[in-house]
GUDO-709094 format. One record per residue (C-alpha): z, x, y; residue number from 1. Coordinates in Angstrom, 3 decimals, decimal comma. Each point is the difference from the previous one (the first is absolute). Example, Ala and Ser with C-alpha at 12.3 -4.5 7.8 and 13.67 -1.06 7.14 Angstrom:
<recs>
<rec z="7,800" x="12,300" y="-4,500" num="1"/>
<rec z="-0,660" x="1,370" y="3,440" num="2"/>
</recs>
This chain:
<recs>
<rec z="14,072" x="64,648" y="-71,028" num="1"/>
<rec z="-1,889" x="1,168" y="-2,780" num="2"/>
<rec z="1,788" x="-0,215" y="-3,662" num="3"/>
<rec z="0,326" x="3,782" y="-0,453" num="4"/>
<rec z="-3,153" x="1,270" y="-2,738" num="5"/>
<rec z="0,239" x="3,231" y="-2,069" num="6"/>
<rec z="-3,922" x="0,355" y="-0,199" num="7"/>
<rec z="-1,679" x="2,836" y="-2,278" num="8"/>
<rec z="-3,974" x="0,808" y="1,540" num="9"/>
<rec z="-1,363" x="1,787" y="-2,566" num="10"/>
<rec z="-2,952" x="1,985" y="1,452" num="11"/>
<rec z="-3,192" x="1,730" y="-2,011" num="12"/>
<rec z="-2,506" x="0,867" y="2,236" num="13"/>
<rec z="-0,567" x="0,869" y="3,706" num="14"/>
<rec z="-1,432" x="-3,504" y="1,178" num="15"/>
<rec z="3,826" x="-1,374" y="-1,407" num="16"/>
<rec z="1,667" x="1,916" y="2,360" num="17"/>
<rec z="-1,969" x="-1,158" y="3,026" num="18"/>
<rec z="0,139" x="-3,885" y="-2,044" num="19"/>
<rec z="3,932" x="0,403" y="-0,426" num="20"/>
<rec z="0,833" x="1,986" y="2,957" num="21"/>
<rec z="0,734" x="-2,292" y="2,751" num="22"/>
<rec z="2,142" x="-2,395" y="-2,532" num="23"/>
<rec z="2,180" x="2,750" y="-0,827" num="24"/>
<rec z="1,317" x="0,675" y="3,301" num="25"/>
<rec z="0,113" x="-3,123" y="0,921" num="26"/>
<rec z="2,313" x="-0,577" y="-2,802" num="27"/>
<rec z="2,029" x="2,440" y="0,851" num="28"/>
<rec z="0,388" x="-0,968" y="3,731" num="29"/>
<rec z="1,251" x="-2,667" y="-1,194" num="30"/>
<rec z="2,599" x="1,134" y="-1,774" num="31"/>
<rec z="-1,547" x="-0,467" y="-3,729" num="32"/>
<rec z="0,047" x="3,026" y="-2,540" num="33"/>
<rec z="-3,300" x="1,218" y="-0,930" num="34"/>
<rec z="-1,071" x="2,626" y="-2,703" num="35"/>
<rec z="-3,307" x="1,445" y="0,069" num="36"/>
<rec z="-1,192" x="1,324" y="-3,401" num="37"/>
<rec z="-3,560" x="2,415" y="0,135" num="38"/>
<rec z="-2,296" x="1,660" y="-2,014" num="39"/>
<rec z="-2,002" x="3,381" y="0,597" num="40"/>
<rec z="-3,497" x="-0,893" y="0,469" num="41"/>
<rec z="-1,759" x="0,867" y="3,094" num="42"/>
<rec z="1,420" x="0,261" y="3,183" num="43"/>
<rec z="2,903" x="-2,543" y="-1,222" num="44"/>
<rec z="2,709" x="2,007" y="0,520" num="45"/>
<rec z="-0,774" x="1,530" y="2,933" num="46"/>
<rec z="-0,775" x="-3,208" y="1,594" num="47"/>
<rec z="3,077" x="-1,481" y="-0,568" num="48"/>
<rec z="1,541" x="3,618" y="1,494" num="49"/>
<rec z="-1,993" x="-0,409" y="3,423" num="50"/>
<rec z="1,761" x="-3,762" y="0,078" num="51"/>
<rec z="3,258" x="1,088" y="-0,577" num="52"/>
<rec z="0,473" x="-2,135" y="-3,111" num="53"/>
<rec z="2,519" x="1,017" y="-2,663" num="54"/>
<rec z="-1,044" x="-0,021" y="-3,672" num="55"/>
<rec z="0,469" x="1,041" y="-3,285" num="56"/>
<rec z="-3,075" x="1,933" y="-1,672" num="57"/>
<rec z="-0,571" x="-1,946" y="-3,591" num="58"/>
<rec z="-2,818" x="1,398" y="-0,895" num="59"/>
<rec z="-3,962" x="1,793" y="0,269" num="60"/>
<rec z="-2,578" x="-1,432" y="-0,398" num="61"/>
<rec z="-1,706" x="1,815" y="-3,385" num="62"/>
<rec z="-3,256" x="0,616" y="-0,552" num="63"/>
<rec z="-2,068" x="-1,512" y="-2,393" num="64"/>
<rec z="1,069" x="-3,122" y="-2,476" num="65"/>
<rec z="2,217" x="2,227" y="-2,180" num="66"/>
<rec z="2,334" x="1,144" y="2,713" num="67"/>
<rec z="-0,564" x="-3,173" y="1,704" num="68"/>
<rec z="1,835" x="-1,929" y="-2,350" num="69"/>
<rec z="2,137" x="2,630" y="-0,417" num="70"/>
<rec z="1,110" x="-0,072" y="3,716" num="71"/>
<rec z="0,141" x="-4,095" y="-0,636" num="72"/>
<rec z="2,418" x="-0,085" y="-2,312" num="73"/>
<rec z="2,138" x="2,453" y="1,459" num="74"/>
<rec z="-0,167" x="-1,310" y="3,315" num="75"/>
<rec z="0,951" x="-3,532" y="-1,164" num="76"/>
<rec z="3,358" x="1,840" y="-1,763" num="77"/>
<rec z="1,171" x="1,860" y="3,467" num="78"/>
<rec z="-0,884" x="-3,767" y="1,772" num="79"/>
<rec z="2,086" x="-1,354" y="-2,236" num="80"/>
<rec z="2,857" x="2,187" y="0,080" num="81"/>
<rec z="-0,321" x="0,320" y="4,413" num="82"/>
<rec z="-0,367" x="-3,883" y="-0,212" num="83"/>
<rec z="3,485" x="-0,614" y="-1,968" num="84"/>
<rec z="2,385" x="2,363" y="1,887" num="85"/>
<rec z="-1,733" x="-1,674" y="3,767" num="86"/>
<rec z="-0,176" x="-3,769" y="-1,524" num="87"/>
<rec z="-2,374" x="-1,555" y="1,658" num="88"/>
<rec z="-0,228" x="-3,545" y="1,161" num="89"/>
<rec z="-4,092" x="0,616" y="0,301" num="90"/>
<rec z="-2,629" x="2,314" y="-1,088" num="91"/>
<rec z="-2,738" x="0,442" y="1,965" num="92"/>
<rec z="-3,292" x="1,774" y="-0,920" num="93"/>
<rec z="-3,478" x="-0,133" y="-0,526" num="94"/>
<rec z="-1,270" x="-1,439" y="-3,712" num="95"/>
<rec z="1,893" x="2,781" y="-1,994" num="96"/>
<rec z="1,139" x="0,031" y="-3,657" num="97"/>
<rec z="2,916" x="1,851" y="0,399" num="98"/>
<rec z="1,327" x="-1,955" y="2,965" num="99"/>
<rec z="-0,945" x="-3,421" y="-1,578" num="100"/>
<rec z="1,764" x="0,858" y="-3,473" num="101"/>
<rec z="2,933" x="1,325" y="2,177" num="102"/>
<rec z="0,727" x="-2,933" y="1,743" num="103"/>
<rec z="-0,099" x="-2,099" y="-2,912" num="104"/>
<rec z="2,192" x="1,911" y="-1,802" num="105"/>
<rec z="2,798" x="-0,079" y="3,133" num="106"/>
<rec z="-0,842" x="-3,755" y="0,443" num="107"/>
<rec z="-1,113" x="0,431" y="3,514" num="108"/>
<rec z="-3,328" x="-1,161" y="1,698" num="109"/>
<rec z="-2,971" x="2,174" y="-0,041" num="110"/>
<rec z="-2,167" x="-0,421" y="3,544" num="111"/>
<rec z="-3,495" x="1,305" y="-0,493" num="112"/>
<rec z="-2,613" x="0,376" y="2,379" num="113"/>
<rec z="-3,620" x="0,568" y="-1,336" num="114"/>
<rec z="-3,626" x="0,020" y="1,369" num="115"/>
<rec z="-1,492" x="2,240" y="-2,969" num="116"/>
<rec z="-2,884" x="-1,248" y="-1,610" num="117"/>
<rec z="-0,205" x="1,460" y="-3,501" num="118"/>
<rec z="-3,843" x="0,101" y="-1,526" num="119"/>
<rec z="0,570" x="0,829" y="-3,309" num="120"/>
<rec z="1,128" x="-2,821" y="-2,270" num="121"/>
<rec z="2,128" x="2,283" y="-2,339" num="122"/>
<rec z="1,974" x="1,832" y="3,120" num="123"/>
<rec z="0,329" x="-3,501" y="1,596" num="124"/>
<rec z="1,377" x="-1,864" y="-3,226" num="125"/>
<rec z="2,169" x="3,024" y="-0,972" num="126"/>
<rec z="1,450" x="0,251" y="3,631" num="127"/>
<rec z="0,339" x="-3,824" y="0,377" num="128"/>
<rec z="1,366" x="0,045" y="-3,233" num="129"/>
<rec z="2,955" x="2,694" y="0,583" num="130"/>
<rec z="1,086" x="-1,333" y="3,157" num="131"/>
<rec z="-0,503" x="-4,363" y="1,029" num="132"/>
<rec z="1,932" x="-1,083" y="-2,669" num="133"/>
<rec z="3,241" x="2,185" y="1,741" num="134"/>
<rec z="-1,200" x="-0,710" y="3,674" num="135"/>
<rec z="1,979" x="-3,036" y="2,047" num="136"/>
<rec z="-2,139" x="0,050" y="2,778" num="137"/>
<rec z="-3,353" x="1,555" y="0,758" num="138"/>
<rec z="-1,267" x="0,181" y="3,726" num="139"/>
<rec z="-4,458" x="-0,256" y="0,096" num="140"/>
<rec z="-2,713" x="0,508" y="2,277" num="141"/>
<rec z="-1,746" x="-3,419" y="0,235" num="142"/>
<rec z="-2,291" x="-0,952" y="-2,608" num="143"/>
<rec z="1,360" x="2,389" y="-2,354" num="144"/>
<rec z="-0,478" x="-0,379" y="-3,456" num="145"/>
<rec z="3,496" x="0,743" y="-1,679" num="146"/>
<rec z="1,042" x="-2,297" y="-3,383" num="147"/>
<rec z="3,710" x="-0,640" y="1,392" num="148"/>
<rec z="1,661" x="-3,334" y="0,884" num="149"/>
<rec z="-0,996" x="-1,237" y="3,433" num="150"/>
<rec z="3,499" x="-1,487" y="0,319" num="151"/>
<rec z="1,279" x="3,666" y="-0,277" num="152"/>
<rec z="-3,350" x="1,429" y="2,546" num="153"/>
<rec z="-0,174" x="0,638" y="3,193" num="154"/>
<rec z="-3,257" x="0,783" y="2,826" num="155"/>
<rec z="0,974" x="3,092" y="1,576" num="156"/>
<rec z="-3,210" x="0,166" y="2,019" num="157"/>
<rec z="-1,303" x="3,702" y="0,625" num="158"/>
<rec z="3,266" x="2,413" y="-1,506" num="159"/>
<rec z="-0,875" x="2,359" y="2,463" num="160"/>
<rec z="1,512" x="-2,012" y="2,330" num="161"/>
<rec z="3,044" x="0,826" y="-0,611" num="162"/>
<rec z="-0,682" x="3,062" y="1,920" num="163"/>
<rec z="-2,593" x="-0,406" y="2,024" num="164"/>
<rec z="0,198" x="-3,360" y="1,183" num="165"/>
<rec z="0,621" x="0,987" y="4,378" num="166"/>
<rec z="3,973" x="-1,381" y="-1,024" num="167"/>
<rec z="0,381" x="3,004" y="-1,763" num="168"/>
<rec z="-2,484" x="2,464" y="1,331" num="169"/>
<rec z="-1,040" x="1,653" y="3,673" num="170"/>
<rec z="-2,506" x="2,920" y="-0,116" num="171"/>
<rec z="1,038" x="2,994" y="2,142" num="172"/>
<rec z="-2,563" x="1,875" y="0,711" num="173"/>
<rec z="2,189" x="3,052" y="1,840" num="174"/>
<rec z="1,655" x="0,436" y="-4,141" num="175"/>
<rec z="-3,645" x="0,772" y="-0,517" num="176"/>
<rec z="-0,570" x="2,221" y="2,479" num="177"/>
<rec z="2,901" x="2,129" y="-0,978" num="178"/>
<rec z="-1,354" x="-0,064" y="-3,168" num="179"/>
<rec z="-2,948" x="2,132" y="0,950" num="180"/>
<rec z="-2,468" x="-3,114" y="0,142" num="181"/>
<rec z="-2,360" x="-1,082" y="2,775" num="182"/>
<rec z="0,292" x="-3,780" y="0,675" num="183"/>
<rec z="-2,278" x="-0,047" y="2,790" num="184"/>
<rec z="-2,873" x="1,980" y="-1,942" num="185"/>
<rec z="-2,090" x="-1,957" y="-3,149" num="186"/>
<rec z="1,599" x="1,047" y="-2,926" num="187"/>
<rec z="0,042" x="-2,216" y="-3,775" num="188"/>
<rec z="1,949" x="-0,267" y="-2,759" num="189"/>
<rec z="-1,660" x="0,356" y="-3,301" num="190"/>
<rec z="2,286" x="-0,748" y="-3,243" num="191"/>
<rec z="-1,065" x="1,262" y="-3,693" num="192"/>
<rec z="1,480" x="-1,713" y="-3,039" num="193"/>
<rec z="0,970" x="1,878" y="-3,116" num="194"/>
<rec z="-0,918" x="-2,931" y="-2,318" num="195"/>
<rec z="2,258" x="0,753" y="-2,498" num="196"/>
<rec z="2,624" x="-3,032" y="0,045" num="197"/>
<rec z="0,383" x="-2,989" y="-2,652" num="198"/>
<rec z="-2,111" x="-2,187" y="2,168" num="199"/>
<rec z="-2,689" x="2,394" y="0,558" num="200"/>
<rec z="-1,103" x="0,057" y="-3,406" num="201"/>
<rec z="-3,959" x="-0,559" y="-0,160" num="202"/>
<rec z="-0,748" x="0,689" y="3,747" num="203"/>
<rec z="-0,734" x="2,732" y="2,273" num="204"/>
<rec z="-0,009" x="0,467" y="3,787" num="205"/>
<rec z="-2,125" x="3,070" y="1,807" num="206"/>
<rec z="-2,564" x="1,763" y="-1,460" num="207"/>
<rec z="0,244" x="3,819" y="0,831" num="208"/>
<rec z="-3,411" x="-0,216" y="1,701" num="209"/>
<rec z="1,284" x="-2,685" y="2,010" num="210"/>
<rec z="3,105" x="1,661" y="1,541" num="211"/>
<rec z="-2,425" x="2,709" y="1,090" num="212"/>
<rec z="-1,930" x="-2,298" y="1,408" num="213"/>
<rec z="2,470" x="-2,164" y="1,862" num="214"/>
<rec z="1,799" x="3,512" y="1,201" num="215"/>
<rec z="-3,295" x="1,542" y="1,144" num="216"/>
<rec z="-0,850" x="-3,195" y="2,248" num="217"/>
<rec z="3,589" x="-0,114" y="1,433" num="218"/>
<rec z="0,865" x="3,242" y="0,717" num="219"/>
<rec z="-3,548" x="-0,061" y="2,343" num="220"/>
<rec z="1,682" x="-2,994" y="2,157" num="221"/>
<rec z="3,843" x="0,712" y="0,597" num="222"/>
<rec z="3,229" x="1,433" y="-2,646" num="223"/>
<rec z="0,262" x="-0,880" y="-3,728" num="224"/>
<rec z="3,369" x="-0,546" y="-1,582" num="225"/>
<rec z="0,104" x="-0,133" y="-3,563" num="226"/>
<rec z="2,546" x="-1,114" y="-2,342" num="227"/>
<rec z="0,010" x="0,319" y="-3,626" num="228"/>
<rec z="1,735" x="-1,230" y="-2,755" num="229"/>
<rec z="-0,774" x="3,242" y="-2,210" num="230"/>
<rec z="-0,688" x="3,174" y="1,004" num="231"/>
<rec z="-2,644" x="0,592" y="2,031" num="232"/>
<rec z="-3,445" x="1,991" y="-0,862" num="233"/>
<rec z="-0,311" x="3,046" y="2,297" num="234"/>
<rec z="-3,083" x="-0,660" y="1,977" num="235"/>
<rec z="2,231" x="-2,903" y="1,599" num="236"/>
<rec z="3,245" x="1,510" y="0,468" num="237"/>
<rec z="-0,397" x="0,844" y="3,634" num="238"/>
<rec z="0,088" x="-3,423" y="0,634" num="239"/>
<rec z="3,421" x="-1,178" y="-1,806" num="240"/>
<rec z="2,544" x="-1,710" y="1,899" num="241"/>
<rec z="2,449" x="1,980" y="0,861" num="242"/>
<rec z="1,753" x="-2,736" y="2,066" num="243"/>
<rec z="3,434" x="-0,856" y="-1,065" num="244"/>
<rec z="0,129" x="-2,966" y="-2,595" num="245"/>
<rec z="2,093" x="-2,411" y="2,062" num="246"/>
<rec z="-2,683" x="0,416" y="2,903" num="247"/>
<rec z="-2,909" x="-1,673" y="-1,922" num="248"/>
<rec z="0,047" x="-3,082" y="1,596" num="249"/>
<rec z="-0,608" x="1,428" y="2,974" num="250"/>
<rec z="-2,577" x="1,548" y="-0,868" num="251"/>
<rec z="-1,660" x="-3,054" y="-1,641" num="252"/>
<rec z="0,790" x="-2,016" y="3,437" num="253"/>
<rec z="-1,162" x="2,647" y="2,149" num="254"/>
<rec z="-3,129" x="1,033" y="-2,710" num="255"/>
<rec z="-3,670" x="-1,041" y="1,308" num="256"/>
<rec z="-1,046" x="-0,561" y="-3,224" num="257"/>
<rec z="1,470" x="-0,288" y="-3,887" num="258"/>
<rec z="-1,763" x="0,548" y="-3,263" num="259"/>
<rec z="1,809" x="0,047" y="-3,330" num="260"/>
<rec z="-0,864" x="-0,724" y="-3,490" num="261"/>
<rec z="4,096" x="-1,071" y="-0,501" num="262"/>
<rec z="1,095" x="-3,660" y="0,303" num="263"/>
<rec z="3,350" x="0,328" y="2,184" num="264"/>
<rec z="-1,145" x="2,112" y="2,621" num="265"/>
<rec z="-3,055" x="-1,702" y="1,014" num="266"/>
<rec z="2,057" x="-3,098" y="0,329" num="267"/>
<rec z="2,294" x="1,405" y="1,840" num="268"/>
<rec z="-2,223" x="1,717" y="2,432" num="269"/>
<rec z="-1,997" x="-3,623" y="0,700" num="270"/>
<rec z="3,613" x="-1,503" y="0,420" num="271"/>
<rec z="-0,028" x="2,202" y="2,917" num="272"/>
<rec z="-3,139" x="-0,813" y="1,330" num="273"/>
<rec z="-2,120" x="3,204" y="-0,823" num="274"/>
<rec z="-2,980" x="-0,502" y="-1,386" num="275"/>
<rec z="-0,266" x="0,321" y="-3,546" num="276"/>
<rec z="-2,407" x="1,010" y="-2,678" num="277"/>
<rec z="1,027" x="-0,130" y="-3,768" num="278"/>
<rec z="-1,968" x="1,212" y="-2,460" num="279"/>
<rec z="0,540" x="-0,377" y="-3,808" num="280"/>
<rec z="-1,351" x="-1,392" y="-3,412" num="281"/>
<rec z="2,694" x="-2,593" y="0,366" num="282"/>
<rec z="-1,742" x="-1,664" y="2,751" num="283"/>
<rec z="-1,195" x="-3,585" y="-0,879" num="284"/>
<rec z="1,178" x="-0,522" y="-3,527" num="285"/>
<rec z="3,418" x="0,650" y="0,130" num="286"/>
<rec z="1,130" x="-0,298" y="3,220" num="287"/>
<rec z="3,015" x="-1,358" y="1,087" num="288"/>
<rec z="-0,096" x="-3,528" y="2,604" num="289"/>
<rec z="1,822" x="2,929" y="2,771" num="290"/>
<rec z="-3,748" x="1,972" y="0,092" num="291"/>
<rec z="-1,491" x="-3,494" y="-0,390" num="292"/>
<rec z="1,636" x="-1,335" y="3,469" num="293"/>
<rec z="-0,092" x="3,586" y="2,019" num="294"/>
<rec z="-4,001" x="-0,026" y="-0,847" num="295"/>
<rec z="-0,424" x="-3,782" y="1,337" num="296"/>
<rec z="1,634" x="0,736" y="2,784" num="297"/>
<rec z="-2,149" x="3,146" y="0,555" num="298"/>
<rec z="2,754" x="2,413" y="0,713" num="299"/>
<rec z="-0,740" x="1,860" y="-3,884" num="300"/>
<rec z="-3,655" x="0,999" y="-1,452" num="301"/>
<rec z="0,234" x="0,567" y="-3,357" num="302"/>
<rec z="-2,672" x="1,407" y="-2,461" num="303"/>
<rec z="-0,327" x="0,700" y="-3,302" num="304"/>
<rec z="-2,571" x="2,896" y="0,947" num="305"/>
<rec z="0,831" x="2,834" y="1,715" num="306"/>
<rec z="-3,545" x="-0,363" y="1,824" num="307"/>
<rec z="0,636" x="-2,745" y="1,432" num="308"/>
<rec z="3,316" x="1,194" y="1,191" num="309"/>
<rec z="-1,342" x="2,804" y="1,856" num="310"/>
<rec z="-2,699" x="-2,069" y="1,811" num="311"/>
<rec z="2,681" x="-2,373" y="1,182" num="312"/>
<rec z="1,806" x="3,286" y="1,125" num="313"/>
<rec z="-2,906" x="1,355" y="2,054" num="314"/>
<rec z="-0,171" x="-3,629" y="1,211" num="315"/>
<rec z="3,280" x="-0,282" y="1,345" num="316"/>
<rec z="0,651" x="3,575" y="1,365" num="317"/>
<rec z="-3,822" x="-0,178" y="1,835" num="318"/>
<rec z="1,305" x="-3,151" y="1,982" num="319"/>
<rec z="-2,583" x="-2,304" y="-2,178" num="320"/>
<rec z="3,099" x="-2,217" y="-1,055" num="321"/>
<rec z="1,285" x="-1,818" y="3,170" num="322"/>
<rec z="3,393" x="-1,503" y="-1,379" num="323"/>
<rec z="2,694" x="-0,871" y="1,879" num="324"/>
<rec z="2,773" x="0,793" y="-2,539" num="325"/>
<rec z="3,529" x="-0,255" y="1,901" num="326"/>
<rec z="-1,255" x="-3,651" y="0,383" num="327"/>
<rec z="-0,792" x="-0,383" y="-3,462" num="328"/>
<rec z="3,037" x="1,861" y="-1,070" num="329"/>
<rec z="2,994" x="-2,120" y="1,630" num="330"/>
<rec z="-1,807" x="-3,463" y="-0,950" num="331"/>
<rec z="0,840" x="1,245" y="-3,544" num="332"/>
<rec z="3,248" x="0,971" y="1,194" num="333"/>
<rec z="0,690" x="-2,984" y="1,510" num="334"/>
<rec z="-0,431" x="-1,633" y="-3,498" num="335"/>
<rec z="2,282" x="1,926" y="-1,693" num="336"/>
<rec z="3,337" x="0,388" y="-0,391" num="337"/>
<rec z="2,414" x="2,959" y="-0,249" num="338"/>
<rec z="0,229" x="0,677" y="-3,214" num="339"/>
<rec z="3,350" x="2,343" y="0,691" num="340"/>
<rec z="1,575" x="-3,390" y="1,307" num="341"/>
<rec z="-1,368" x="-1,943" y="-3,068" num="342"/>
<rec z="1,841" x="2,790" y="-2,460" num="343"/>
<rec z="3,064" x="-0,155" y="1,726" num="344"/>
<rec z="0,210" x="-3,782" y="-0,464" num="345"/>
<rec z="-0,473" x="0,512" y="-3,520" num="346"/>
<rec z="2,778" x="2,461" y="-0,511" num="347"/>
<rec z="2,605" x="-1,756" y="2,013" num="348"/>
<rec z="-0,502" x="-3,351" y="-1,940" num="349"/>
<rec z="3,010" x="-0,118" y="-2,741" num="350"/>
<rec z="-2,472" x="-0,435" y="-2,761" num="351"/>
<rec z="-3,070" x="1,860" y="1,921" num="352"/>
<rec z="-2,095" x="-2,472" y="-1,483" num="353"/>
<rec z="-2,460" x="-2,388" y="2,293" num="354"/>
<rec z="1,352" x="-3,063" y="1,391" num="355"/>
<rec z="-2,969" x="-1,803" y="-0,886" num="356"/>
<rec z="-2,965" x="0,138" y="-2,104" num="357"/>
<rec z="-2,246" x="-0,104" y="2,782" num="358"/>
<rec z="-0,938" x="3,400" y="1,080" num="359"/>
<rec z="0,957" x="1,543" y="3,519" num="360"/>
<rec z="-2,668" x="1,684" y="1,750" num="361"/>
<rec z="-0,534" x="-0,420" y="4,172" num="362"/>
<rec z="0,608" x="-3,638" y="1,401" num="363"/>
<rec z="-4,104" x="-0,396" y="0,432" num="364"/>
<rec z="-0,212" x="1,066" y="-3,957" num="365"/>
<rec z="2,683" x="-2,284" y="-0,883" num="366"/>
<rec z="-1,842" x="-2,995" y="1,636" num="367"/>
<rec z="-3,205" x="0,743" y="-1,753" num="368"/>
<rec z="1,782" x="-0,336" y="-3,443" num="369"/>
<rec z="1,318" x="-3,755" y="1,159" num="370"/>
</recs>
C-alpha cells in the first residue's frame, strides 16, 4: 500500500482543473488527503463545482498589473496560512510563485507541470526568476526550453493527457444531447482568446474582420458554437455556448470542425481527433515542439494569418481535405503516455523527485533517447 500523502493542488485557471482533476480523486480513492486551493478567474470555480471537488477560494484574478500583483501577494499569504494548518507532504501546481515560495518555506516538494512558452524576455526572466530556484521538480512537454536541472525534469508528453488520454476520457454523446446539442447535425466549435495574460504580451489572435468572416462562412454550412474568454461583441452573441462547462469535451469530440486563436483548446480538440485550425501571430516563431509535432503529423494547421486560416476552413468543411484523422489521432496516442498516471507516480514517491535523470515519456520515446 501506498505511504499515506497529504497533497495540496493548488489550482489557477480552468485548464488546471481538467490537468489536476483525475489525480485528485484518485488520491482520495486511495485513501490520501487532498486539498484543493482555487482562484476566481474564469469558469474556475464553477468547474471545479460541476466535478464535485472541494476547495478553498484564495483568491481573483485582478485586472490589470496593479491589482495583479496585488492579488499575488495576497494569494501567496492565504497559501501559506491553508498550507501550514493541512501540512502537506507535496504541492502540486502549475509554475506559480506563490505555490513555489510556499513549499519552500514548509520544506516540502513543489511538482510543477508547464507547457507555456513565454515570448517576451522580461516576463520570461522575471517569471523564471520568481519561481525555478523554489521548484523540486518540473514536469515538460518534449523539447521544451526551461533553464532547470535535467536531473530534477521530467517529459510529460502532451499535459492534456492527463484528461483526455481514452484512460481517462469516453465521449457521450446522449450528455450532449440533453444538453440541447445536435451530434448528428454539422456543428463547430470556434474559441476567442482575450489576449490579456503574462504570456500574451506582444501577440494577438483574431482580427474582428476575421471572426465575421469565419462566422459568416460557418453559420451557411451547419451550427457555430463560440466560446470566449472575454465578453463577447453583440453581433456574435447568438452564437455563445451555452453548453455546460464540464460538457466541452464533448463537444470538441463530437465537433466537425475547431478553430481557435487559444493554445490549449486547439490541442485539446486535435487530441481528440477533430480537425483543427489555429490561428495566431504566435504561429512559427514561438511555438512550442506540442504545435510542432500535431502539424507533422497533420492532425493541426496552424497560421499566422487569419487568411490562410479561413481557406483551410472552407477546405476542410467543402470535403477538399480527405484526412483520415481517428487514424492519425490514436498513432499519437499510442505514443504517449497518461500523463494522470505519470503525476501520480510523482506524488507517491517519498521525495517526489525523479528516480533518474533520464526523462520518462512513452516506452517508444524513451528508446529514441538511448
Amino acid at each position: 500500500m501506498d505511504e499515506h500523502k497529504r497533497v495540496i493542488f493548488d489550482v489557477n485557471h480552468p485548464a488546471q482543473v481538467h490537468l489536476f482533476r483525475h489525480a485528485i480523486t484518485e488520491l482520495e480513492d486511495r485513501g490520501h488527503d487532498t486539498l484543493v486551493t482555487s482562484r476566481e478567474k474564469e469558469i474556475t470555480t464553477d468547474l471545479l463545482d460541476a466535478y464535485g471537488i472541494d476547495h478553498e477560494l484564495l483568491s481573483t484574478a485582478g485586472d490589470g498589473a496593479v491589482s495583479l500583483v496585488t492579488e499575488l501577494l495576497g494569494r501567496e499569504w492565504r497559501l501559506l496560512s491553508v498550507a501550514r494548518e493541512f501540512e502537506p507532504d507535496v504541492i502540486v501546481s502549475r509554475l506559480s510563485p506563490a505555490a513555489a515560495h510556499v513549499s519552500t518555506v514548509l520544506g516540502c516538494p513543489n511538482v510543477v507541470f508547464t507547457d507555456t512558452v513565454v515570448p517576451s524576455k522580461l516576463m520570461r526572466t522575471l517569471n523564471y526568476g520568481m519561481t525555478l530556484p523554489f521548484v523540486d521538480v518540473a514536469c515538460i512537454p518534449p523539447n521544451f526550453e526551461l533553464p532547470f536541472s535535467p536531473a530534477r525534469t521530467v517529459t510529460a508528453g502532451f499535459h492534456e493527457l492527463a484528461y483526455l488520454h481514452p484512460n481517462r476520457f469516453e465521449p457521450d454523446a446522449e450528455r450532449l444531447a440533453a444538453a440541447g446539442v445536435a451530434v448528428d447535425e454539422p456543428y463547430f466549435v470556434l474559441r476567442f482568446a482575450s489576449w490579456d495574460a503574462y504570456h500574451d504580451v506582444g501577440n494577438e489572435g483574431w482580427s474582428r474582420q476575421g471572426k465575421r468572416d469565419i462566422v459568416s462562412f460557418l453559420d451557411d454550412h451547419g451550427t457555430v458554437y463560440i466560446t470566449s474568454e472575454s465578453e463577447l461583441p453583440s453581433e456574435f452573441r447568438e452564437y455563445q455556448l451555452s453548453v455546460p462547462p464540464h460538457l466541452i469535451h464533448d463537444l470538441l469530440y463530437f465537433s466537425d470542425l475547431y478553430l481557435g486563436d487559444s493554445q490549449t483548446m486547439c490541442t485539446e480538440a486535435t487530441l481528440l481527433g477533430t480537425p483543427s485550425i489555429r490561428v495566431n501571430s504566435k504561429v512559427g516563431t514561438h511555438d512550442m515542439n506540442n504545435f510542432v509535432e500535431l502539424d507533422r503529423r497533420g492532425l493541426l494547421f496552424s497560421y499566422p494569418d487569419e487568411r490562410d486560416a479561413l481557406a483551410q476552413t472552407r477546405a476542410i468543411v467543402t470535403g477538399q481535405v480527405d484526412a483520415d484523422w481517428e487514424r492519425k489521432r490514436q498513432a499519437l496516442i499510442d505514443d504517449k503516455r497518461d500523463v494522470t498516471s505519470l503525476m501520480l507516480e510523482l506524488i507517491l514517491r517519498s521525495d517526489a523527485a525523479p528516480e533518474t535523470e533520464a526523462p520518462v515519456d512513452s516506452p517508444r520515446s524513451r528508446a529514441a533517447n538511448d
